[in-house]
C-alpha positions as a LaTeX table, in Angstrom:
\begin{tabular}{lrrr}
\hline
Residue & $x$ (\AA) & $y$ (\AA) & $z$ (\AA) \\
\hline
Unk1 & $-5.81$ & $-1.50$ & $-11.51$ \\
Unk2 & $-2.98$ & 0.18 & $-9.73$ \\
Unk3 & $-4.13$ & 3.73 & $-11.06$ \\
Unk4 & $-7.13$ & 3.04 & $-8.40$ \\
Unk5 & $-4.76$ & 2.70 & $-5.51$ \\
Unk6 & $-3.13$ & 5.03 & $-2.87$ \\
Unk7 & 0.50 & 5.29 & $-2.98$ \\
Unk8 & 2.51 & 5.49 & 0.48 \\
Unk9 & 6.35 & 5.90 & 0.41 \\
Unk10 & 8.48 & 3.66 & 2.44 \\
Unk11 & 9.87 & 4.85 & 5.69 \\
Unk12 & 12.45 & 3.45 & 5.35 \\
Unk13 & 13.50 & 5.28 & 1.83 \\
Unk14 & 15.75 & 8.18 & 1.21 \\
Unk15 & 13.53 & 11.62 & 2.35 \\
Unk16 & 15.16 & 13.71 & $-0.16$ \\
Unk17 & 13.15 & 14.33 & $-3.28$ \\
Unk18 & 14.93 & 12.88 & $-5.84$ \\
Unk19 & 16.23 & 10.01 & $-3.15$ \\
Unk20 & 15.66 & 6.14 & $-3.90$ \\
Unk21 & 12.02 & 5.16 & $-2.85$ \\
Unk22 & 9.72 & 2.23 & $-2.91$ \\
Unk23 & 6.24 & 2.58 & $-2.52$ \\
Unk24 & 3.09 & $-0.04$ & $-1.71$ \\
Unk25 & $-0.22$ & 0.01 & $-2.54$ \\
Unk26 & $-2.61$ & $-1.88$ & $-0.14$ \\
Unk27 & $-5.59$ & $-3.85$ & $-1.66$ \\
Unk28 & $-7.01$ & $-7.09$ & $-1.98$ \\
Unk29 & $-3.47$ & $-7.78$ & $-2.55$ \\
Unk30 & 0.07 & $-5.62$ & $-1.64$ \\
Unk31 & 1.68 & $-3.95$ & $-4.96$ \\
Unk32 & 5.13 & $-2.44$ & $-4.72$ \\
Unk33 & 6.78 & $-0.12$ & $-7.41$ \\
Unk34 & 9.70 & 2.30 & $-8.23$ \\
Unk35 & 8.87 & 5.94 & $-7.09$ \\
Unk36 & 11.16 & 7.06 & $-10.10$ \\
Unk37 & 9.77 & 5.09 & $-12.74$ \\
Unk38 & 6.19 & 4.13 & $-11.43$ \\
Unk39 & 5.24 & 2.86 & $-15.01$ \\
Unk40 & 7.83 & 0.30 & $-15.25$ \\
Unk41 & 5.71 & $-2.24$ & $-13.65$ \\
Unk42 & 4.62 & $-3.41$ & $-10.09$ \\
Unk43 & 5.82 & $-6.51$ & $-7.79$ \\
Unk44 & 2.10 & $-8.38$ & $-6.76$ \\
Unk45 & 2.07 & $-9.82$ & $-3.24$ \\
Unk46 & $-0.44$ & $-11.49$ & $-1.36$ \\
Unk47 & $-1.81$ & $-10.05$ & 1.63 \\
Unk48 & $-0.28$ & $-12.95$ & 4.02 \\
Unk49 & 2.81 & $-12.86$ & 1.82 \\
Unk50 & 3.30 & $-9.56$ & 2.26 \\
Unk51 & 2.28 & $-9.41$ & 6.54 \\
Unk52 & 5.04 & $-12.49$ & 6.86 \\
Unk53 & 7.94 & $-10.33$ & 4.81 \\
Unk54 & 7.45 & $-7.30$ & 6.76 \\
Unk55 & 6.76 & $-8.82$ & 10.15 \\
Unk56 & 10.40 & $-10.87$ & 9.58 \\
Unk57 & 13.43 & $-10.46$ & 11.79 \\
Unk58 & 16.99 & $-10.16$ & 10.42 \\
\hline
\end{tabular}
């Protein structure tokens, strides 16, 4: 199922090529993976879950 999603890169990760990245996958549900090993496996979020992590204040 993730193979039918669109990756997007985290603004927040490192802009160099081989820099530390995370990227999501929006769906029915949010998926979140390591850009340098993107077949190790996914984190599944729901869609609230996800809105009430990012939307957080430190």
């Amino acid at each position: 199922m993730s193979q039918d999603r669109t990756w997007r890169k985290s603004s927040y990760s490192d802009a160099t090529e081989s820099g530390d990245c995370v990227e999501v996958a929006f769906g029915h549900d949010v998926l979140v993976r390591d850009s340098k090993n993107a077949g190790a496996g996914t984190l599944t979020f729901s869609a609230p879950a996800w809105r009430a992590f990012v939307q957080r204040q430190p």
